[in-house]
PDB file of N, CA, C and O in Angstrom:
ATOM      1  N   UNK A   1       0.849  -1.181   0.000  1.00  0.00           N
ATOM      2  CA  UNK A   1       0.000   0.000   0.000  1.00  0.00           C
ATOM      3  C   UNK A   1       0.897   1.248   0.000  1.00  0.00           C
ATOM      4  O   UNK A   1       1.762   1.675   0.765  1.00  0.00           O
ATOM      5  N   UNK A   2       0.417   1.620  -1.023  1.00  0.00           N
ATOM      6  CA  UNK A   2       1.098   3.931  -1.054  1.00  0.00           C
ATOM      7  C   UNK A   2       1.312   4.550   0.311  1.00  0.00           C
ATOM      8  O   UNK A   2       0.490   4.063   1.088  1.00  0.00           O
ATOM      9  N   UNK A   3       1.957   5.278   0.798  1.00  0.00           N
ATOM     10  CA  UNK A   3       2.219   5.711   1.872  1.00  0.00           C
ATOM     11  C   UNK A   3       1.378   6.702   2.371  1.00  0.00           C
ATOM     12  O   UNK A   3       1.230   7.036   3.547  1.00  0.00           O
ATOM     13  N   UNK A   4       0.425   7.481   0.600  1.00  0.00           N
ATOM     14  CA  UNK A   4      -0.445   7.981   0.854  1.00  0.00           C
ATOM     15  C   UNK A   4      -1.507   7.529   1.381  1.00  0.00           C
ATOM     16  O   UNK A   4      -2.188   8.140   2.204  1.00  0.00           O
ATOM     17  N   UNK A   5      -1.721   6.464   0.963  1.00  0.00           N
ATOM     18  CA  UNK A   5      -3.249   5.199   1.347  1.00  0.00           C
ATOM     19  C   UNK A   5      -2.770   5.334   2.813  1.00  0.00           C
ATOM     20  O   UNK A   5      -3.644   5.551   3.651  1.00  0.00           O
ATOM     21  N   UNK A   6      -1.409   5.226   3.245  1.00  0.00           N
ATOM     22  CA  UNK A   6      -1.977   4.325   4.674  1.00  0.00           C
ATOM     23  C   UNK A   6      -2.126   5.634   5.491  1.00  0.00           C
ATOM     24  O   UNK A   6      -3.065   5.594   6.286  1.00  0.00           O
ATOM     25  N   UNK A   7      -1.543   6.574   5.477  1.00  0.00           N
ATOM     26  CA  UNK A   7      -2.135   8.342   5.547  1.00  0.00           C
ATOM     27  C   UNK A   7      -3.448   8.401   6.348  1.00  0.00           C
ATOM     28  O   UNK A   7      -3.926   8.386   7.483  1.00  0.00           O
ATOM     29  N   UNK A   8      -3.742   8.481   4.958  1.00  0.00           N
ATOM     30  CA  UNK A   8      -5.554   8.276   4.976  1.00  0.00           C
ATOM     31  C   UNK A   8      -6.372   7.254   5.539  1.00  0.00           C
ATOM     32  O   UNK A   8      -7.498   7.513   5.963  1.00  0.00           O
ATOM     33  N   UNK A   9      -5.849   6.033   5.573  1.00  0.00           N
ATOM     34  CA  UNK A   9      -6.654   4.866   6.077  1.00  0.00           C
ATOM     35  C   UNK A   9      -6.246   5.270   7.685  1.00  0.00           C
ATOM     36  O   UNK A   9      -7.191   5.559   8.420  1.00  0.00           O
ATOM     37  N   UNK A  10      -5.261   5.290   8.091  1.00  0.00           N
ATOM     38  CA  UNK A  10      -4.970   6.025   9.735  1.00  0.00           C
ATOM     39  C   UNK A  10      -5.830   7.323  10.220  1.00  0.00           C
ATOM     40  O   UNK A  10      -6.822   7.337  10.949  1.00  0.00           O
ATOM     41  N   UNK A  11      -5.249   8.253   9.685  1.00  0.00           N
ATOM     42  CA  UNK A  11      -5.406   9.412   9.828  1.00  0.00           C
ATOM     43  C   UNK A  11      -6.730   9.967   9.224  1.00  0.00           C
ATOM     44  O   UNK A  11      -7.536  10.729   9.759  1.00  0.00           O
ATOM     45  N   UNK A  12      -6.764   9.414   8.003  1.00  0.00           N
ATOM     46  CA  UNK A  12      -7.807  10.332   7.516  1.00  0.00           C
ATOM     47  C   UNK A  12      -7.753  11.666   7.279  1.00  0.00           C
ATOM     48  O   UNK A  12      -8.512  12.590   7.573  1.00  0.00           O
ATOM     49  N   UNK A  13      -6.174  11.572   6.385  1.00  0.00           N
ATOM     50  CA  UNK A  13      -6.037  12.771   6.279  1.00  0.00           C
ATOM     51  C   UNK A  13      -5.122  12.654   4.402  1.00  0.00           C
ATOM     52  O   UNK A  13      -4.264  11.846   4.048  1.00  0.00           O
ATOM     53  N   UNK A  14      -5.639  13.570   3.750  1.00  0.00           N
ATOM     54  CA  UNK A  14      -5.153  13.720   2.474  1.00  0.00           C
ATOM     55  C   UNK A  14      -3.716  14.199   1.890  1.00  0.00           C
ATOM     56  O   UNK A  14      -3.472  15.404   1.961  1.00  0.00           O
ATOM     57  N   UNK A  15      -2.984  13.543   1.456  1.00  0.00           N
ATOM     58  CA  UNK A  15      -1.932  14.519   1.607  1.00  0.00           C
ATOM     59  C   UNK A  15      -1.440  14.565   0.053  1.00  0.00           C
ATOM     60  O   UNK A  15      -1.224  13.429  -0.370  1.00  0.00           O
ATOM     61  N   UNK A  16      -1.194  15.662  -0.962  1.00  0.00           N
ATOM     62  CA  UNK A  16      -0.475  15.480  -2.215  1.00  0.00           C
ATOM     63  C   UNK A  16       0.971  15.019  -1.746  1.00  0.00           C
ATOM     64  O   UNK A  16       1.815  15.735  -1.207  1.00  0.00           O
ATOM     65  N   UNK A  17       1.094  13.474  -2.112  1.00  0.00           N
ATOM     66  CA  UNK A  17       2.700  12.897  -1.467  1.00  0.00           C
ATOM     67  C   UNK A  17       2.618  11.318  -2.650  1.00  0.00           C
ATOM     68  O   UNK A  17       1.612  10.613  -2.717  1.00  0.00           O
ATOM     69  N   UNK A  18       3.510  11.140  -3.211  1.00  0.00           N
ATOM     70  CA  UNK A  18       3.698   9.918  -3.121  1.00  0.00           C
ATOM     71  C   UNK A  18       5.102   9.597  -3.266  1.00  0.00           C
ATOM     72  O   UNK A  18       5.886  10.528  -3.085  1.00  0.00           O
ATOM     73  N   UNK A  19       5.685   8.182  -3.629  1.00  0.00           N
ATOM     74  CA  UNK A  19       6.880   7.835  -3.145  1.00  0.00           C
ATOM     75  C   UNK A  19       7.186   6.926  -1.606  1.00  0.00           C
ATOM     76  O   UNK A  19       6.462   6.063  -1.110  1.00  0.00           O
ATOM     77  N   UNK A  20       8.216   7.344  -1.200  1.00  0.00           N
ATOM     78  CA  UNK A  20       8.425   6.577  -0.362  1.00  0.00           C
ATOM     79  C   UNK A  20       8.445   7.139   1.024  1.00  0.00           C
ATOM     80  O   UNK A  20       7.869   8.221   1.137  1.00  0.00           O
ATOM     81  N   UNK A  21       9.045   6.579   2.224  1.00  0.00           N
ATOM     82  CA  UNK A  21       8.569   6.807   3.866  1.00  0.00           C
ATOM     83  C   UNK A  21       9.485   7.640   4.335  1.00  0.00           C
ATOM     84  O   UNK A  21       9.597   7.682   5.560  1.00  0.00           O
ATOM     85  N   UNK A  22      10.314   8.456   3.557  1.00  0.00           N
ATOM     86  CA  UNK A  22      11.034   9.546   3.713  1.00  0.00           C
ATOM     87  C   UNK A  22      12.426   8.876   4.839  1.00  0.00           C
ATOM     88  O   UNK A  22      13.203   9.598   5.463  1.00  0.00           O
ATOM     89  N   UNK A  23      12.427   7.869   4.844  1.00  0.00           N
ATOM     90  CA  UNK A  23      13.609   7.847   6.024  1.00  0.00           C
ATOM     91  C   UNK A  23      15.115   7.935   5.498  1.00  0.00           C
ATOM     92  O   UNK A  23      16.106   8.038   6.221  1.00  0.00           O
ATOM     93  N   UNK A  24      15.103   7.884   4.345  1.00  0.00           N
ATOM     94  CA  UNK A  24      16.374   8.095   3.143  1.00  0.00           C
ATOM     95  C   UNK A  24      15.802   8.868   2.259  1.00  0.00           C
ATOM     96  O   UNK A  24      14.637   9.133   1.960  1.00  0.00           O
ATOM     97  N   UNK A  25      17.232   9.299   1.759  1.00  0.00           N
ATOM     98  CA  UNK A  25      17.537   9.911   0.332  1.00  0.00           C
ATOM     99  C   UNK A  25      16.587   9.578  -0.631  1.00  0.00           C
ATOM    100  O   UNK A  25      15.767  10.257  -1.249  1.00  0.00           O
ATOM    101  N   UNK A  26      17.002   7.828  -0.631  1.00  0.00           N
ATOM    102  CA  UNK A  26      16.811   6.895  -1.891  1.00  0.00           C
ATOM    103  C   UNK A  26      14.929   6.667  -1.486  1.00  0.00           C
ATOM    104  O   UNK A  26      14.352   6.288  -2.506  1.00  0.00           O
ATOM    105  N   UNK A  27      14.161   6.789  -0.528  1.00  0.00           N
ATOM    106  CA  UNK A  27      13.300   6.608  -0.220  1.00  0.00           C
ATOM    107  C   UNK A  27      12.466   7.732   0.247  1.00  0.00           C
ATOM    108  O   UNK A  27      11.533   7.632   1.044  1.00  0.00           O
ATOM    109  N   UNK A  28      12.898   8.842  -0.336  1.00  0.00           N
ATOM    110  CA  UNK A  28      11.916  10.040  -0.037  1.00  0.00           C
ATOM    111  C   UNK A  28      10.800  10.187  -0.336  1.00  0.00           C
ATOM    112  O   UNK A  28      10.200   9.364  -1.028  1.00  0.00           O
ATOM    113  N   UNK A  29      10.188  11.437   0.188  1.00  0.00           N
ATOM    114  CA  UNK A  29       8.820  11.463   0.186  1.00  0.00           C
ATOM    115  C   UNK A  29       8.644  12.514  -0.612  1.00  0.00           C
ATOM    116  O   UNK A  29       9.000  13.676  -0.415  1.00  0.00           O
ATOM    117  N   UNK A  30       7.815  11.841  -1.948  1.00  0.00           N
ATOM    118  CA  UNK A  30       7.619  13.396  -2.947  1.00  0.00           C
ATOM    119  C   UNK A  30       6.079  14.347  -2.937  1.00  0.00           C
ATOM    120  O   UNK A  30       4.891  14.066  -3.091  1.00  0.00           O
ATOM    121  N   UNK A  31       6.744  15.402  -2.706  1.00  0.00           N
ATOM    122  CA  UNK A  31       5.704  16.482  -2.105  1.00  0.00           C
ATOM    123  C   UNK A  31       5.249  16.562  -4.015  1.00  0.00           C
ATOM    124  O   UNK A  31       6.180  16.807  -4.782  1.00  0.00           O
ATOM    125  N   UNK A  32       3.963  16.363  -4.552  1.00  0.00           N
ATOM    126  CA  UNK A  32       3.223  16.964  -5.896  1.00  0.00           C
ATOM    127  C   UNK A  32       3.227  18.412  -6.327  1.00  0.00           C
ATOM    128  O   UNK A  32       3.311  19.283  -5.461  1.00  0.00           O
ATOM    129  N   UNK A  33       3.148  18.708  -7.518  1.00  0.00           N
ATOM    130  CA  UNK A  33       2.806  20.204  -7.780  1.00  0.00           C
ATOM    131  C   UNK A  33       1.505  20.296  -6.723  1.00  0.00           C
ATOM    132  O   UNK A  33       1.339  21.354  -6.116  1.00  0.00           O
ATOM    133  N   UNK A  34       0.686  19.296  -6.534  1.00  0.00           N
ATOM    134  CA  UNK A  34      -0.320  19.936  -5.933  1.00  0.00           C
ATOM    135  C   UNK A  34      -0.278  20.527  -4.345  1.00  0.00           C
ATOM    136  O   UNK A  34      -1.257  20.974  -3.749  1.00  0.00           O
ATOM    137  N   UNK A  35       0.996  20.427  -3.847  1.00  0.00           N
ATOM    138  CA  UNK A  35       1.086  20.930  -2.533  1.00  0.00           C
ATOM    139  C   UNK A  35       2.015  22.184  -2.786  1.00  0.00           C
ATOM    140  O   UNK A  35       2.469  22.811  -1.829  1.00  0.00           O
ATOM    141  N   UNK A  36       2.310  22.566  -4.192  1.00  0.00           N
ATOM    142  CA  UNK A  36       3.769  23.595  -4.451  1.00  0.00           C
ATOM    143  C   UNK A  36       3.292  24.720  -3.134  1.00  0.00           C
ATOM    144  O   UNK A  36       4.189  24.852  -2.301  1.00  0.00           O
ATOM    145  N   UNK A  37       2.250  25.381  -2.901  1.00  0.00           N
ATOM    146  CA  UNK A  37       2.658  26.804  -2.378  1.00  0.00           C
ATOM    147  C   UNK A  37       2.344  26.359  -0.493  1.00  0.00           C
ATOM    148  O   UNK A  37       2.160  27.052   0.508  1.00  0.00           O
ATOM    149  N   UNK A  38       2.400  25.203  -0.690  1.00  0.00           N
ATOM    150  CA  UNK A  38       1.871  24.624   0.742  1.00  0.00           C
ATOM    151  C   UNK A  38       2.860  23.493   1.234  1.00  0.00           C
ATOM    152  O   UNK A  38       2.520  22.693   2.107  1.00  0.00           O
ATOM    153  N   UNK A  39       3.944  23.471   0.706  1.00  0.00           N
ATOM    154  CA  UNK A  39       5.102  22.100   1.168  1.00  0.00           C
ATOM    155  C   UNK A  39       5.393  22.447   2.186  1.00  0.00           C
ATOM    156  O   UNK A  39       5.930  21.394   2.529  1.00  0.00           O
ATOM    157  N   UNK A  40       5.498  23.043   2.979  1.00  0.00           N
ATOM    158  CA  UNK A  40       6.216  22.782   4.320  1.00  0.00           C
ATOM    159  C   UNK A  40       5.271  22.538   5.466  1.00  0.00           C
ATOM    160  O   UNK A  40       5.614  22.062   6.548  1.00  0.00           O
ATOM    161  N   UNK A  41       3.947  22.936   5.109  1.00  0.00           N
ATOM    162  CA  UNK A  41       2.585  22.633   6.239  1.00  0.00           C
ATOM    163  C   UNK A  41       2.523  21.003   6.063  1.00  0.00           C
ATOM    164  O   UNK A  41       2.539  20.259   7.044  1.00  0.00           O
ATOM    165  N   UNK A  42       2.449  20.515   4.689  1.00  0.00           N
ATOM    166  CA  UNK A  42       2.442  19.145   4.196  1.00  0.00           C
ATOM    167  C   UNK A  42       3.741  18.366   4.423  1.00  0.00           C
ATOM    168  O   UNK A  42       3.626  17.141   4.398  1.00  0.00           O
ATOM    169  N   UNK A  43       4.744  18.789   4.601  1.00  0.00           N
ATOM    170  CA  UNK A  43       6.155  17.737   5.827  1.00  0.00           C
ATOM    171  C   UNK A  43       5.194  18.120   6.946  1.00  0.00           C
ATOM    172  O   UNK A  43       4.263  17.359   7.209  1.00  0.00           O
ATOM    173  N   UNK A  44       5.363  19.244   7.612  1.00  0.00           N
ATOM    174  CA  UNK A  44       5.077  19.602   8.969  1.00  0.00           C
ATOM    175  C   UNK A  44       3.612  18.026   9.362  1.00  0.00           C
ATOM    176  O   UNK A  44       3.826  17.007  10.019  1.00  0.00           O
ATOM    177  N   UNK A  45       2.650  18.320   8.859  1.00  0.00           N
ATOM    178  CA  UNK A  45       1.672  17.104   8.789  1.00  0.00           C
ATOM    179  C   UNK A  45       1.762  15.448   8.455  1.00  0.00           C
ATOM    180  O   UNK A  45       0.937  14.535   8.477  1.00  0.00           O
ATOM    181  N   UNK A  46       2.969  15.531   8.187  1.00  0.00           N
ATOM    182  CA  UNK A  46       3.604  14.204   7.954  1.00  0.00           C
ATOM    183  C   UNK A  46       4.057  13.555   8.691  1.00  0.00           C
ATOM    184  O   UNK A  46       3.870  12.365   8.947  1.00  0.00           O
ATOM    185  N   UNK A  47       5.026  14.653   9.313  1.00  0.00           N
ATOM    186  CA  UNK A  47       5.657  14.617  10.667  1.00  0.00           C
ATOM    187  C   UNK A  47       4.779  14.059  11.650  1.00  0.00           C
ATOM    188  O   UNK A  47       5.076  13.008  12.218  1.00  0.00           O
ATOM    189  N   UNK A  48       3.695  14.696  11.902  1.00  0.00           N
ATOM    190  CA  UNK A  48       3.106  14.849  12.992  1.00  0.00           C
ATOM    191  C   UNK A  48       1.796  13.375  12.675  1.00  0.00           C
ATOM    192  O   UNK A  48       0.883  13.123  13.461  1.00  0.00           O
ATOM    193  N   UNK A  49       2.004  12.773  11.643  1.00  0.00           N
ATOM    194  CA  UNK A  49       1.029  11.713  11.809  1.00  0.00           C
ATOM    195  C   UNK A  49       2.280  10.224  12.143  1.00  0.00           C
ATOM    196  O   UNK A  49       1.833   9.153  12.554  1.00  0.00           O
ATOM    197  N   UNK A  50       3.153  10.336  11.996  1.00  0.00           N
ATOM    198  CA  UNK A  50       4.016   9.509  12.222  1.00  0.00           C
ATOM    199  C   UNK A  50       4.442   9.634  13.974  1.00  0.00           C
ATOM    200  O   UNK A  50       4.191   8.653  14.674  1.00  0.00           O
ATOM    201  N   UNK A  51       5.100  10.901  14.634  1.00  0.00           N
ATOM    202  CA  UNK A  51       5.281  11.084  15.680  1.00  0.00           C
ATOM    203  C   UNK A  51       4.479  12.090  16.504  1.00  0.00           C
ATOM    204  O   UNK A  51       4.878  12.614  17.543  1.00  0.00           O
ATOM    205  N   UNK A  52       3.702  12.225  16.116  1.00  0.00           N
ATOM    206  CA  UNK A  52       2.601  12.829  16.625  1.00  0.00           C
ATOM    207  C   UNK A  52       2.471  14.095  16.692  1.00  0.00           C
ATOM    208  O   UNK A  52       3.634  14.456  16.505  1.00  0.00           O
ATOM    209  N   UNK A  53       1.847  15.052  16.832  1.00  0.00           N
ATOM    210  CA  UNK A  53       1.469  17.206  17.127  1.00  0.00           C
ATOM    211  C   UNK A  53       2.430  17.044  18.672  1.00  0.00           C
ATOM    212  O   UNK A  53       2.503  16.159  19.524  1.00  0.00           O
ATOM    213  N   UNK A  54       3.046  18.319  18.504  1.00  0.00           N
ATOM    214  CA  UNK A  54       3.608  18.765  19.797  1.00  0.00           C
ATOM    215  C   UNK A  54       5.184  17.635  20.370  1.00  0.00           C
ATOM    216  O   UNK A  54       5.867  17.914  21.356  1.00  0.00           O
ATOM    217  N   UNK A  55       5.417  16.472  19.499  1.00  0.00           N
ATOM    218  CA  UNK A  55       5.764  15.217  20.314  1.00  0.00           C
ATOM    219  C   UNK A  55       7.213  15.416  19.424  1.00  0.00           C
ATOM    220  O   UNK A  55       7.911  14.416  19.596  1.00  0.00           O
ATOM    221  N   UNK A  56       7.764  16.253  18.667  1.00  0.00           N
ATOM    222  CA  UNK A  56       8.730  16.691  18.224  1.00  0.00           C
ATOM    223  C   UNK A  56       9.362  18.224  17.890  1.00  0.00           C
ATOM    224  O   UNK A  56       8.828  19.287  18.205  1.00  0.00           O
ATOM    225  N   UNK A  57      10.325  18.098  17.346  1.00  0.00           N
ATOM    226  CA  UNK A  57      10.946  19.938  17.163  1.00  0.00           C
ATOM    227  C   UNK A  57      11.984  19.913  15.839  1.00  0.00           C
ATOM    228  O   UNK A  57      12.778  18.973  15.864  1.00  0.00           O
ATOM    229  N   UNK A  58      12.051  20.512  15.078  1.00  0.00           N
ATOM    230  CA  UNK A  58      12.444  20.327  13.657  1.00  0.00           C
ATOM    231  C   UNK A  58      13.932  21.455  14.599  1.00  0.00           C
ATOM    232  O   UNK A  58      13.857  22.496  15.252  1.00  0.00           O
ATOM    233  N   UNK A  59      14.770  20.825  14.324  1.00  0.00           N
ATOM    234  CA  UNK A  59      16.354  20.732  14.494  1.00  0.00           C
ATOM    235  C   UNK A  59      16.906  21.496  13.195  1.00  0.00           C
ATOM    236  O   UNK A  59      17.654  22.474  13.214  1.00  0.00           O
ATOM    237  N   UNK A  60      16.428  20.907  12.157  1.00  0.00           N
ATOM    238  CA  UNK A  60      17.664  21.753  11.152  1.00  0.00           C
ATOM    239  C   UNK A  60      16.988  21.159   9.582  1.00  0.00           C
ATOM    240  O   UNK A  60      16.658  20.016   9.269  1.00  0.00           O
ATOM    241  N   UNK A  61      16.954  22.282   8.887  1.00  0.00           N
ATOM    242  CA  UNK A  61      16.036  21.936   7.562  1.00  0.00           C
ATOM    243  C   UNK A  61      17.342  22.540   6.599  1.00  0.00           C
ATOM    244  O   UNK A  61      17.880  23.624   6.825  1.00  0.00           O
ATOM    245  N   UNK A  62      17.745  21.578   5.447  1.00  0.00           N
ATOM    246  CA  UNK A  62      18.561  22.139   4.458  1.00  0.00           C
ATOM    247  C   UNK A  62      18.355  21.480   3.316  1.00  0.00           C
ATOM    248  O   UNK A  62      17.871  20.348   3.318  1.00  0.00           O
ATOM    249  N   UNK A  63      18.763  22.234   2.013  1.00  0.00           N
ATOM    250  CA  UNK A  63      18.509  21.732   0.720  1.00  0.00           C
ATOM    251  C   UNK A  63      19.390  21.252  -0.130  1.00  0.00           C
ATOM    252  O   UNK A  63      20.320  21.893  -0.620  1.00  0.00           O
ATOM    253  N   UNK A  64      19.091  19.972  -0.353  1.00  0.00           N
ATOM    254  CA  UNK A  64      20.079  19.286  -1.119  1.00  0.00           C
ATOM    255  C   UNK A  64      19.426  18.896  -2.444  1.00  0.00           C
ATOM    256  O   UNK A  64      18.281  18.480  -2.619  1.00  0.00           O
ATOM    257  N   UNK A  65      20.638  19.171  -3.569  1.00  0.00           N
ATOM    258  CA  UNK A  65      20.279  19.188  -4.769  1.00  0.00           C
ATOM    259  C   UNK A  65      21.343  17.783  -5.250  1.00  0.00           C
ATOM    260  O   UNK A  65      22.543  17.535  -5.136  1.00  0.00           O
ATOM    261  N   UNK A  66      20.201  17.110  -5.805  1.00  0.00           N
ATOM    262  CA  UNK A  66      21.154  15.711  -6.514  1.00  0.00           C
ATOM    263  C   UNK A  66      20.349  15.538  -7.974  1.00  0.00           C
ATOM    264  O   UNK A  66      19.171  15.803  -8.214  1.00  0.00           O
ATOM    265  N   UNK A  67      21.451  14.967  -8.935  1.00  0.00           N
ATOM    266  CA  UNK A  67      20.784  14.789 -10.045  1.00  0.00           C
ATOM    267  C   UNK A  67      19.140  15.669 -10.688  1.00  0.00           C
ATOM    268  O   UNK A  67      18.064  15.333 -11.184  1.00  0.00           O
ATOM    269  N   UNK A  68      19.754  16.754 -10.332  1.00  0.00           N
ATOM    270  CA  UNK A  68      18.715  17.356 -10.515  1.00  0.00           C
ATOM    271  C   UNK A  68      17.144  17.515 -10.202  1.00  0.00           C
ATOM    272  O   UNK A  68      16.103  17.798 -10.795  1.00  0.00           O
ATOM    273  N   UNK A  69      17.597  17.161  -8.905  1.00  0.00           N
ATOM    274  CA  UNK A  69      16.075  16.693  -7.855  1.00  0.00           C
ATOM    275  C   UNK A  69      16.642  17.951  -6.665  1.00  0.00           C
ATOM    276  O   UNK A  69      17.822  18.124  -6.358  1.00  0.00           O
ATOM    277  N   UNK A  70      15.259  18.863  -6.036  1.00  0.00           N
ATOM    278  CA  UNK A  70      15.376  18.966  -5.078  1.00  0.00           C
ATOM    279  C   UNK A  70      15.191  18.269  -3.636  1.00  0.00           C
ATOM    280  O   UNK A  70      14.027  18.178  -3.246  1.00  0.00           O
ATOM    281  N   UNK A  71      16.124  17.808  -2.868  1.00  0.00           N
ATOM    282  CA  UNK A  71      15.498  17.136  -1.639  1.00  0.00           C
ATOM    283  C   UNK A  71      15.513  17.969  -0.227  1.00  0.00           C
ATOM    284  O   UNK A  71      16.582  18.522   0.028  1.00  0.00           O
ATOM    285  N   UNK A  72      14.206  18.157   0.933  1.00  0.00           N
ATOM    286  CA  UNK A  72      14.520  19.068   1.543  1.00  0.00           C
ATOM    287  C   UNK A  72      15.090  17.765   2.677  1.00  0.00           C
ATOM    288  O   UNK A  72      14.415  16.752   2.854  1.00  0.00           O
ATOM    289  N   UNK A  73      16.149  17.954   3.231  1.00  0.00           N
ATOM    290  CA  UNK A  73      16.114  17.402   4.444  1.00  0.00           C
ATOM    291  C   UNK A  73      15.840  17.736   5.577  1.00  0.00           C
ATOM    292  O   UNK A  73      16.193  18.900   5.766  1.00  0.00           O
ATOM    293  N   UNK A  74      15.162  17.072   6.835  1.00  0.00           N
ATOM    294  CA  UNK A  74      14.805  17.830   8.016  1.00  0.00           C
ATOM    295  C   UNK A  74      15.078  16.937   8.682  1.00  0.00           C
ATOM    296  O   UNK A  74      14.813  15.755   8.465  1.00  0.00           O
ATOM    297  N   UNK A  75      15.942  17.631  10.056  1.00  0.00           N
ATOM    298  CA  UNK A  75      16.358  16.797  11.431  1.00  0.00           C
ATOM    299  C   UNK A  75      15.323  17.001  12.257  1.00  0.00           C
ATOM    300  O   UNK A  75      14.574  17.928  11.950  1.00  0.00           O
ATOM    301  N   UNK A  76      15.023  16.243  13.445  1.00  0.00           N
ATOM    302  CA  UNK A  76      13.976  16.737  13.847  1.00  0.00           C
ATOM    303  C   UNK A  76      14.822  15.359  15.486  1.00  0.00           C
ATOM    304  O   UNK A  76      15.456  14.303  15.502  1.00  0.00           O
ATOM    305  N   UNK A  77      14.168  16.472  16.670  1.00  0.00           N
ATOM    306  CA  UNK A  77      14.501  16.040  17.870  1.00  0.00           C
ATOM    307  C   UNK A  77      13.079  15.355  18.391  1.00  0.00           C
ATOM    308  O   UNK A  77      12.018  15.955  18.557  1.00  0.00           O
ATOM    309  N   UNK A  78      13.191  14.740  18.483  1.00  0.00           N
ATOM    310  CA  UNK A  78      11.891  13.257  19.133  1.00  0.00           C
ATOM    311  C   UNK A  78      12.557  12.772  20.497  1.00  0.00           C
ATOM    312  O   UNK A  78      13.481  11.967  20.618  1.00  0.00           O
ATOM    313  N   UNK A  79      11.884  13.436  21.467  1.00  0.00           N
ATOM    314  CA  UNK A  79      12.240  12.784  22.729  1.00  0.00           C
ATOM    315  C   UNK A  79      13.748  12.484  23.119  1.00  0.00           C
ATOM    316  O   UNK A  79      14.203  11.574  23.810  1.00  0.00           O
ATOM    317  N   UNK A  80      14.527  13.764  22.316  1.00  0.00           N
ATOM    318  CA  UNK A  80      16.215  12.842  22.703  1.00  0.00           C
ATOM    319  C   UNK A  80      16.543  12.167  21.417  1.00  0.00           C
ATOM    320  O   UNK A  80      17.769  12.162  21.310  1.00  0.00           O
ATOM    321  N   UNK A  81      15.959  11.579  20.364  1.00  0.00           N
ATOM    322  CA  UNK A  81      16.219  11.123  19.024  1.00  0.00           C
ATOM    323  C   UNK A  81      16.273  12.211  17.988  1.00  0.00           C
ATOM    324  O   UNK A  81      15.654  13.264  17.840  1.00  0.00           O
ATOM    325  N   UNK A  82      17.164  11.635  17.364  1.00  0.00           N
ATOM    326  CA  UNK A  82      17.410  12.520  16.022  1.00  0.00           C
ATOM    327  C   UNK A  82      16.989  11.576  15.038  1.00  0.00           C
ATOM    328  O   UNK A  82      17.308  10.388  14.997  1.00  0.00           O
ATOM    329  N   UNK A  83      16.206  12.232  14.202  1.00  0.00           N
ATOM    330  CA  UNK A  83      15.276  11.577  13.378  1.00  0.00           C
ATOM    331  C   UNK A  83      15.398  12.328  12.083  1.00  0.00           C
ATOM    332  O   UNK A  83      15.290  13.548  12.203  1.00  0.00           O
ATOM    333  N   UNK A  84      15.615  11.833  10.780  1.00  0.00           N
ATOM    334  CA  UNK A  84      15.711  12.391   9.932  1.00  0.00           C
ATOM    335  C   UNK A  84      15.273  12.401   8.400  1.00  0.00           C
ATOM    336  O   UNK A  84      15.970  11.816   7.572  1.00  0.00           O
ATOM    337  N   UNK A  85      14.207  13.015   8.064  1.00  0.00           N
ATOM    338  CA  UNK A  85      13.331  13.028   6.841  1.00  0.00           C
ATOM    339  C   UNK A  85      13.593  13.696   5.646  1.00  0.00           C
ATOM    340  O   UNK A  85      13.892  14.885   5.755  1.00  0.00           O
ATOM    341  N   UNK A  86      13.547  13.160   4.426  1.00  0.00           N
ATOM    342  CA  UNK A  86      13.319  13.345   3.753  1.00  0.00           C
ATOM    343  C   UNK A  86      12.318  13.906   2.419  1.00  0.00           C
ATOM    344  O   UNK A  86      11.505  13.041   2.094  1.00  0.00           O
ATOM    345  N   UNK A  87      12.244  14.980   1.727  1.00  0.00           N
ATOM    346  CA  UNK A  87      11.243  15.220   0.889  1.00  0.00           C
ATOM    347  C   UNK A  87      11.814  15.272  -0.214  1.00  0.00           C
ATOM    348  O   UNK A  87      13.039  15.190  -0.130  1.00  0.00           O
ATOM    349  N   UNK A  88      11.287  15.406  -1.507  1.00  0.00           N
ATOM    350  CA  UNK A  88      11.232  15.722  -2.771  1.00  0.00           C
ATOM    351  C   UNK A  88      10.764  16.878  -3.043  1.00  0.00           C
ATOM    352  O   UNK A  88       9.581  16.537  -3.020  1.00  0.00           O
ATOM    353  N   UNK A  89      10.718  18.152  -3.323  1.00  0.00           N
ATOM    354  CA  UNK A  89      10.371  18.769  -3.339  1.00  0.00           C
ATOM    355  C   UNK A  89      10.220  19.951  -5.083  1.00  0.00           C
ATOM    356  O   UNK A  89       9.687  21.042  -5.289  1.00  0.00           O
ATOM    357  N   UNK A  90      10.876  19.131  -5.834  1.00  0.00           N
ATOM    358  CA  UNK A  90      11.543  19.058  -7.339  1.00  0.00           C
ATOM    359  C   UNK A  90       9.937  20.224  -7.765  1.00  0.00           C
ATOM    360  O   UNK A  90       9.739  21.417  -7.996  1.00  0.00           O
ATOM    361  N   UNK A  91       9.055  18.850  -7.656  1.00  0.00           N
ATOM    362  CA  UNK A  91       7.690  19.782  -8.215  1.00  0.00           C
ATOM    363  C   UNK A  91       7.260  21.038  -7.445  1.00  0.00           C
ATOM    364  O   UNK A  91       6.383  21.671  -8.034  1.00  0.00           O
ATOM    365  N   UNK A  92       7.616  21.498  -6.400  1.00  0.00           N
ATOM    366  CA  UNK A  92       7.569  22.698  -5.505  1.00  0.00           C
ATOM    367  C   UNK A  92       7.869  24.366  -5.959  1.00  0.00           C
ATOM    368  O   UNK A  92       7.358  25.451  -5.680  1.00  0.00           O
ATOM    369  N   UNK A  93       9.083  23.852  -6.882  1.00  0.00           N
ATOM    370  CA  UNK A  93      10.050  25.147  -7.426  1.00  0.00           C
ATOM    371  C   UNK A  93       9.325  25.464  -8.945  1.00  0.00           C
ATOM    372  O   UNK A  93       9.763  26.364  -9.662  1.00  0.00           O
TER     373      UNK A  93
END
């Protein structure tokens, strides 16, 4: 199942995303033109269905450009863990 499906089948919540569970590079999570002027509310909500609202703190966001893909990376502090996500963000720009 799409990572979007299981989103929605949990959460019940919509997200323009498909791809992969963001925990790598090679497995990122691609944000659609349809989230372009709204990508960072749509990580931010990603975030927060995986580790929950309030239950983390975004550490350090930077942009890495490979093969001509944008990827945003974000560190993020979870209870003492460093946790670190991935987006696509190519269709954004």
């Amino acid at each position: 199942m799409h990572i979007r499906e299981q989103i929605f089948n949990k959460h019940n919540i919509k997200l323009p995303i498909m791809g992969g569970d963001g925990a790598t590079i090679e497995t990122c999570v691609i944000i659609t033109a349809d989230g372009k002027y709204d990508y960072i509310s749509i990580q931010n909500r990603y975030i927060n269905c995986f580790l929950g609202m309030g239950n983390w703190r975004k550490v350090k966001q930077s942009l890495i450009i490979q093969e001509d893909k944008k990827i945003d990376k974000i560190v993020i502090d979870y209870g003492g863990e460093t946790i670190e996500y991935y987006f696509d963000i190519t269709e954004c720009f």
